[in-house]
C-alpha positions as CSV (number, residue, x, y, z in Angstrom):
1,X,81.3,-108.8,88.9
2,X,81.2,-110.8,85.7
3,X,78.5,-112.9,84.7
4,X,78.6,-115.3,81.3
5,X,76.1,-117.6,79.9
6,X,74.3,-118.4,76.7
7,X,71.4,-116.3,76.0
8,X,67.8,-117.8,76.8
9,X,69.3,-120.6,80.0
10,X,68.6,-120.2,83.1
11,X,70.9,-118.6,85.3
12,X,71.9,-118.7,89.0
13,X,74.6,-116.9,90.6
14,X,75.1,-117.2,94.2
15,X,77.0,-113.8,96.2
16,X,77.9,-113.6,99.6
17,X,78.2,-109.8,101.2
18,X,81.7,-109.4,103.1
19,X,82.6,-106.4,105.1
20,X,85.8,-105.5,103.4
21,X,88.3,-105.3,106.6
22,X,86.8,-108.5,108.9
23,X,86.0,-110.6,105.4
24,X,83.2,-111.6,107.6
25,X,79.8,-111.9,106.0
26,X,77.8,-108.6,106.5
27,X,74.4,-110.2,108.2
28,X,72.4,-107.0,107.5
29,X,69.2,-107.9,105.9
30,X,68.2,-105.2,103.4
31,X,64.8,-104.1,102.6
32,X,65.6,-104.5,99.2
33,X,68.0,-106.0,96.8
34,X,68.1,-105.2,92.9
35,X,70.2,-106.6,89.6
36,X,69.3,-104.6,87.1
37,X,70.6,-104.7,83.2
38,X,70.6,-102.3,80.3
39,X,72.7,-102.0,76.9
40,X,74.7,-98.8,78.6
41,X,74.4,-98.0,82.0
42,X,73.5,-94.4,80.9
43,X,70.2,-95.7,79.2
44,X,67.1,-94.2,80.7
45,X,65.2,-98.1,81.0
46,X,66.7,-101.2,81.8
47,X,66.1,-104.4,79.7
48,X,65.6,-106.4,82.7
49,X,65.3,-106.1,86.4
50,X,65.5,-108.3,89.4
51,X,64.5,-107.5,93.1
52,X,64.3,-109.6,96.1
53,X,60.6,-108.6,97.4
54,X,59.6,-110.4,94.0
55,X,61.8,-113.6,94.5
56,X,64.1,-112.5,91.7
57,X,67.0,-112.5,94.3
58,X,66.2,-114.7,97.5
59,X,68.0,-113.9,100.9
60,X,69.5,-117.4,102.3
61,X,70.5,-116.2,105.4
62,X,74.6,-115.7,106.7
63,X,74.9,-113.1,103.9
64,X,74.3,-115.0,101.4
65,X,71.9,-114.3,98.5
66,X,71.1,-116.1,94.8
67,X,70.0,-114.4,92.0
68,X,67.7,-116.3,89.5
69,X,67.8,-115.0,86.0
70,X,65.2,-116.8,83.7
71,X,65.2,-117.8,79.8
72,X,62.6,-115.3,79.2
73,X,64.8,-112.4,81.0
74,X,67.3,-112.7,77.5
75,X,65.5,-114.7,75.0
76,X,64.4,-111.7,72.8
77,X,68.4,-109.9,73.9
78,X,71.1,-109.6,71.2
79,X,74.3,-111.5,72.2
80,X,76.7,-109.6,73.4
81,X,77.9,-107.5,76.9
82,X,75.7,-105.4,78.9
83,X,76.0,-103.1,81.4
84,X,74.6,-104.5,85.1
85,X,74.7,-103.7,88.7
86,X,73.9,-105.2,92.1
87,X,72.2,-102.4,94.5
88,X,71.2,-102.7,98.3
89,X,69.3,-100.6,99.8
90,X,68.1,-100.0,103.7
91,X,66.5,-97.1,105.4
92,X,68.4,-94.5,103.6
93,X,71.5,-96.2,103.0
94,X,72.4,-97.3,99.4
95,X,75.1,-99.3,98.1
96,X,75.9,-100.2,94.9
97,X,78.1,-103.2,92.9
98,X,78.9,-102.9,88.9
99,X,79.4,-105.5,86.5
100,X,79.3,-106.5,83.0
101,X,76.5,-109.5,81.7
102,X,77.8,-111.5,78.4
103,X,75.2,-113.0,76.4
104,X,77.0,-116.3,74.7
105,X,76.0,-117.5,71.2
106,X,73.0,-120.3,71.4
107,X,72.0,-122.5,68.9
108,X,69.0,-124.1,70.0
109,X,66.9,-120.6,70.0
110,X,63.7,-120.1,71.6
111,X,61.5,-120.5,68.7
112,X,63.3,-124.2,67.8
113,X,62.6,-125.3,71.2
């Protein structure tokens, strides 16, 4: 998973859950859904987190799920690539998808807007 934008837009980035022999879309609806990011993915606190029980990743049904990162999520983060993940969780089940963020040059920064 690879995610690229310019630091301080908004970001949306829609993922569909596939069970890997059928490709069919895995309809389980998990209790919880997270997209976490830190500098290294062995840093102790991320920089910012999503979940879906906070509408920071909604559920749009068939497997399908969006992800909503906001200018304020990377306004005050050096450009640059970050360490990521996707994680599900249900019951006692876990499952986990890693990934790289890369924060693009802006121009127009927060504080000129």
């Amino acid at each position: 998973m690879q995610l690229e934008f310019a630091r301080g837009d908004s970001y949306e980035r829609g993922f569909i859950l596939k069970d890997a022999t059928t490709k069919q879309p895995i309809l389980t609806e998990w209790d919880e859904v997270y997209f976490t990011v830190k500098k290294l993915s062995t840093d102790h606190d991320f920089l910012f987190q999503k979940r879906m029980t906070t509408g920071g990743i909604v559920y749009d049904g068939e497997g399908h799920y969006t992800l909503f990162i906001l200018p304020s999520d990377t306004n005050s983060m050096a450009f640059g690539e970050y360490d990521c993940d996707i994680e599900l969780k249900k019951d006692n089940y876990k499952r986990t998808f890693y990934g790289t963020l890369r924060l693009m040059k802006e121009v127009t920064h927060a504080y000129n807007e």
